[in-house]
C-alpha positions in Angstrom: 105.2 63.4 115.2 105.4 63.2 111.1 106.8 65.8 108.7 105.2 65.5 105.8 107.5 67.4 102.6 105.4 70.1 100.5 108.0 71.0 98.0 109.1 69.7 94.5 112.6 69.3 93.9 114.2 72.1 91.6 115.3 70.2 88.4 116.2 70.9 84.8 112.7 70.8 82.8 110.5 71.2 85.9 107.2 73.5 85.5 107.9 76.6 85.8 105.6 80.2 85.2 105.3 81.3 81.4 108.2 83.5 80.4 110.2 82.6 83.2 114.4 81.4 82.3 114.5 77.9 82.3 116.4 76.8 85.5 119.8 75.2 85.1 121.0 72.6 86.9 124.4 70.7 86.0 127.8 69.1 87.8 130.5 71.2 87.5 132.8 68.8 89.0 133.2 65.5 89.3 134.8 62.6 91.6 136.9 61.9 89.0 139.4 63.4 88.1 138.3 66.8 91.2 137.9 64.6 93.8 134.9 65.8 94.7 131.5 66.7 93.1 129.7 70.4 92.6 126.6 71.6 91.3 126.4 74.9 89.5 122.5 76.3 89.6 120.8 79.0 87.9 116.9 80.0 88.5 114.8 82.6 89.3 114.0 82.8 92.9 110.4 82.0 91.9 111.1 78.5 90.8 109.5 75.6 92.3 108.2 75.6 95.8 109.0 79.5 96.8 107.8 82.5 99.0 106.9 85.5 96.9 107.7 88.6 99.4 106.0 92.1 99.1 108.5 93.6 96.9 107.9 91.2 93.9 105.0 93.1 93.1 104.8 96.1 95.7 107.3 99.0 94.9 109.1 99.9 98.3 107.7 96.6 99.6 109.3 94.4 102.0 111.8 91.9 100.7 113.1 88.1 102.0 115.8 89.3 104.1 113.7 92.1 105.8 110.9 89.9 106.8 110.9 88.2 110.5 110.7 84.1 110.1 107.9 84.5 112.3 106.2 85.2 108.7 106.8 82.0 107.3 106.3 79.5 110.3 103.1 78.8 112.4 99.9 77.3 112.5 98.0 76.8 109.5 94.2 75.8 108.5 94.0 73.9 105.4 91.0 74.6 102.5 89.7 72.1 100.1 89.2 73.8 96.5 86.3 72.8 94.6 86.2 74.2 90.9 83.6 72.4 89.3 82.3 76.0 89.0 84.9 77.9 87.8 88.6 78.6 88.0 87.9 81.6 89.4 87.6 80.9 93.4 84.9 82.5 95.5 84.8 84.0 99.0 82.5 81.6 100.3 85.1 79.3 100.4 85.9 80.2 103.3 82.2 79.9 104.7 82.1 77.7 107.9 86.4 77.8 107.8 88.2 78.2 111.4 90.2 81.2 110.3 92.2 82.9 113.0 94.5 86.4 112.6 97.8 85.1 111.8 97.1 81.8 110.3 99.0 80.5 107.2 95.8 80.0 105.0 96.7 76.7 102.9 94.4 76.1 99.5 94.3 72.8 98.6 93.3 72.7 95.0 95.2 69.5 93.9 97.0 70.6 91.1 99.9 69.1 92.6 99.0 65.8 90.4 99.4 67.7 87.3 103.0 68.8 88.0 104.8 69.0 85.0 102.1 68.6 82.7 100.6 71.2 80.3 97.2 71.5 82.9 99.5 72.8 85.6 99.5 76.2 83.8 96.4 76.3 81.7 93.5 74.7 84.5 95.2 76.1 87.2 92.2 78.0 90.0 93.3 81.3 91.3 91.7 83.9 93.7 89.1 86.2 93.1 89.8 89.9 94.4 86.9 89.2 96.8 88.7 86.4 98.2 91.8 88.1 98.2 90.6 90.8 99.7 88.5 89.4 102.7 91.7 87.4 103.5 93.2 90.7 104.2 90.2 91.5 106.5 91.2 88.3 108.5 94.9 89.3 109.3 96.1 86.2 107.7 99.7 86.5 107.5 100.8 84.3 104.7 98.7 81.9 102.1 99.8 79.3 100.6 98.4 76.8 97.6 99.6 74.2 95.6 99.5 75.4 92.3 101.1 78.2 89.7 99.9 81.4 91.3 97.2 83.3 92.9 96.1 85.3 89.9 95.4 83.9 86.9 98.1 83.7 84.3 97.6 87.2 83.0 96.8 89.0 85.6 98.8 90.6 88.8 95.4 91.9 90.9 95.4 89.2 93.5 99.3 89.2 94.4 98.7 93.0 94.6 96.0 92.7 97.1 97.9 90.1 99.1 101.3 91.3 99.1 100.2 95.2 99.5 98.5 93.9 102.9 102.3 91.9 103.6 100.5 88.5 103.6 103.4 86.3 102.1 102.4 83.7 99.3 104.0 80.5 99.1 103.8 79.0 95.7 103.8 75.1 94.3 103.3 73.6 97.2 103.1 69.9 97.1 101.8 66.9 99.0 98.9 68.4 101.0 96.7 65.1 100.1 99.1 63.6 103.0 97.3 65.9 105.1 94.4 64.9 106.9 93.7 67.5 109.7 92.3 70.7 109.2 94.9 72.6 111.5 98.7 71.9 111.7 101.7 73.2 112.0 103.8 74.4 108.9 107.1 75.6 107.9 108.4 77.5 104.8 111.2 79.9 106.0 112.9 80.9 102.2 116.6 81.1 102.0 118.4 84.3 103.2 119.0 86.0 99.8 119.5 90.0 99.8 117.5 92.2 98.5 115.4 89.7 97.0 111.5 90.1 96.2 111.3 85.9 96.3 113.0 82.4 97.9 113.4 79.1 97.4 111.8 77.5 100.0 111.9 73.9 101.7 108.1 73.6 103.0 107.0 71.0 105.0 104.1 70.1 107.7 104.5 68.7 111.3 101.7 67.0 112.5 
């Protein structure tokens, strides 16, 4: 068995959407003189490596702590990306792609490399509604990718799509180079917050 980690570690100056609160992170105690240490942290909940529930974007939509953990574990099919035509990602790739109801559909797009760097948020590839859409048709129950978002920066139309239809996202993924399998087993169960429309999330693979 290996577990291969997807996330990125939540950290002061880290990437993070445009607009979005910095996140804070900073000892509020110390060994010495408290005898013990304590970190104090505030983020949004969609900072890092995180699942976006309905509600973020669907009014009256589901939020983390009403959604079963079924949602956020099970077996996933991994898609290689290719943009040398666009930013803006086509249905076909999904052409000739094993895609089952209730996968976790994983995009590979390998912006992970650019991870705190400017081209993390400008060159980013994102769905097309067409893509979006006929991942709906397949009953997918969650998709995750390892880059900003699954609309472009200014837009909401794919997250709409996806989230109307309860298909979780899962956002800044990292590592998936590590993989090298097209199927696998994956894990990205957010923390318990209430009433939240997002979750930090520790992602990881088991292969």
């Amino acid at each position: 068995m290996k577990i291969i980690d997807l996330s990125h570690a939540l950290e002061v100056g880290m990437t993070q959407f445009p607009g979005t609160p910095p996140i804070e992170v900073k000892q509020i105690c110390h060994y010495d003189p408290d005898g013990f240490r304590l970190t104090d942290l505030h983020s949004s909940v969609h900072t890092g490596t995180h699942c976006d529930a309905p509600g973020h974007y669907i009014e009256g939509g589901k939020m983390i702590d009403e959604l079963g953990l079924d949602k956020f574990v099970g077996e996933a099919v991994i898609i290689d990306v290719d943009t040398s035509e666009g930013r803006e990602l086509p249905v076909s790739i999904l052409d000739g792609k094993d895609i089952r109801k209730d996968d976790i559909v994983i995009l590979r797009t390998n912006m992970s490399k650019y991870w705190n760097m400017e081209e993390y948020i400008t060159d980013y590839p994102y769905l097309s509604i067409e893509l979006a859409e006929r991942l709906v048709e397949l009953e997918i129950k969650a998709l995750g990718m390892d880059c900003l978002s699954p609309d472009s920066v200014d837009s909401d139309k794919v997250h709409k799509v996806i989230l109307g239809a309860e298909i979780i996202a899962i956002e800044n993924l990292n590592n998936l180079d590590q993989i090298h399998v097209d199927r696998f087993n994956f894990y990205a169960a957010p923390l318990l917050i209430s009433n939240s429309e997002g979750g930090f999330t520790r992602a990881f693979a088991i292969l």
